[in-house]
ZAMARGU-4260 file (C-alpha; in steps of 0.2 Angstrom, whole numbers, plus 5000, padded with zeros to 4 digits):
<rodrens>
0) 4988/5191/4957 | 4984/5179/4972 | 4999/5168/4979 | 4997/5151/4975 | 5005/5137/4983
5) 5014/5124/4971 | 5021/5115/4984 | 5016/5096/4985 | 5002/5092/4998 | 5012/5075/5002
10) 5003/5076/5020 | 4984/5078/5014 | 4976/5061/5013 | 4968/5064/4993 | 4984/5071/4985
15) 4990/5060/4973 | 5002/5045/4974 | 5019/5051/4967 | 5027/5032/4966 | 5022/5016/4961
20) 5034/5000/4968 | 5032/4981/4966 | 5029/4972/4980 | 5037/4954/4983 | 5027/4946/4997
25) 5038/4941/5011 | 5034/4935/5028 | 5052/4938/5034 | 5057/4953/5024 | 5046/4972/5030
30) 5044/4985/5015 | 5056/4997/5023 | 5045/5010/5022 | 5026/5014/5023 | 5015/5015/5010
35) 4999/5026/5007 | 4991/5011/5000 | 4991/4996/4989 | 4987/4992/4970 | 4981/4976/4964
40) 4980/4972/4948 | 4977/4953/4950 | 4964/4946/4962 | 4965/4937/4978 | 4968/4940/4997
45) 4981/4950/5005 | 4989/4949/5021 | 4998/4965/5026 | 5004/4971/5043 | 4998/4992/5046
50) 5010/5005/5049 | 5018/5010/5066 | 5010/4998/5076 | 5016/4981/5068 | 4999/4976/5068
55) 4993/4961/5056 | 4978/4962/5051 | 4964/4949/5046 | 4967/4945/5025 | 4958/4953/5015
60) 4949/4950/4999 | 4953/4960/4983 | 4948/4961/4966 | 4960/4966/4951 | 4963/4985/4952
65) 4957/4988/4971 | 4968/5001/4980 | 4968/4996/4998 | 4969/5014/5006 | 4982/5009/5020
70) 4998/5011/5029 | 5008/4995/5025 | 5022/4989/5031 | 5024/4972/5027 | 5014/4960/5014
75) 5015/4945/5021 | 5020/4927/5009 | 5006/4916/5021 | 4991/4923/5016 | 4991/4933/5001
80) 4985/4924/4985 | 4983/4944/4976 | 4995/4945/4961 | 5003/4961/4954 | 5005/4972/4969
85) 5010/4990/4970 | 5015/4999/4986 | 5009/5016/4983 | 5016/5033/4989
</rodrens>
C-alpha cells in the first residue's frame, strides 16, 4: 500500500479554507492576522490594506459572494460599502 499523506496542505495556494471570521471594518483597528482571502456576501467596494507590506490598495468593487483571493490585513471603515464580510483562512 502507497504512503499517503493526510497532513493539511495549509501552505498550497488551492487547499481549502479551514476558517471563516466576521470582519468589522475599522480604519484604526488591523485584523491581527493575515487572511487567505475575503468573502462577501453583500455587494459594494472594499478597501483593504495586503499582507506584509502595509500596502493600501485602490477599493475595489465586489458583488455578493465574490472571494477576493488576497492577503488582508486590515479592512478599512473609509471605503468599504461591501456588507457581510468574512476573512478567510
Amino acid at each position: 500500500m502507497a504512503n499517503v499523506n493526510l497532513k493539511p496542505h495549509v501552505e498550497e495556494p488551492l487547499a481549502p479554507y479551514t476558517s471563516m471570521v466576521a470582519v468589522t471594518p475599522s480604519d484604526t483597528t488591523p485584523l491581527g492576522f493575515a487572511t487567505r482571502g475575503i468573502l462577501v456576501t453583500g455587494a459594494g467596494t472594499i478597501q483593504v490594506v495586503i499582507g506584509g507590506a502595509s500596502v493600501q490598495i485602490p477599493a475595489v468593487t465586489a458583488t455578493a459572494g465574490t472571494i477576493l483571493p488576497f492577503s488582508v490585513t486590515q479592512v478599512k471603515a473609509t471605503g468599504t460599502s461591501a456588507t457581510g464580510l468574512f476573512a478567510l483562512n
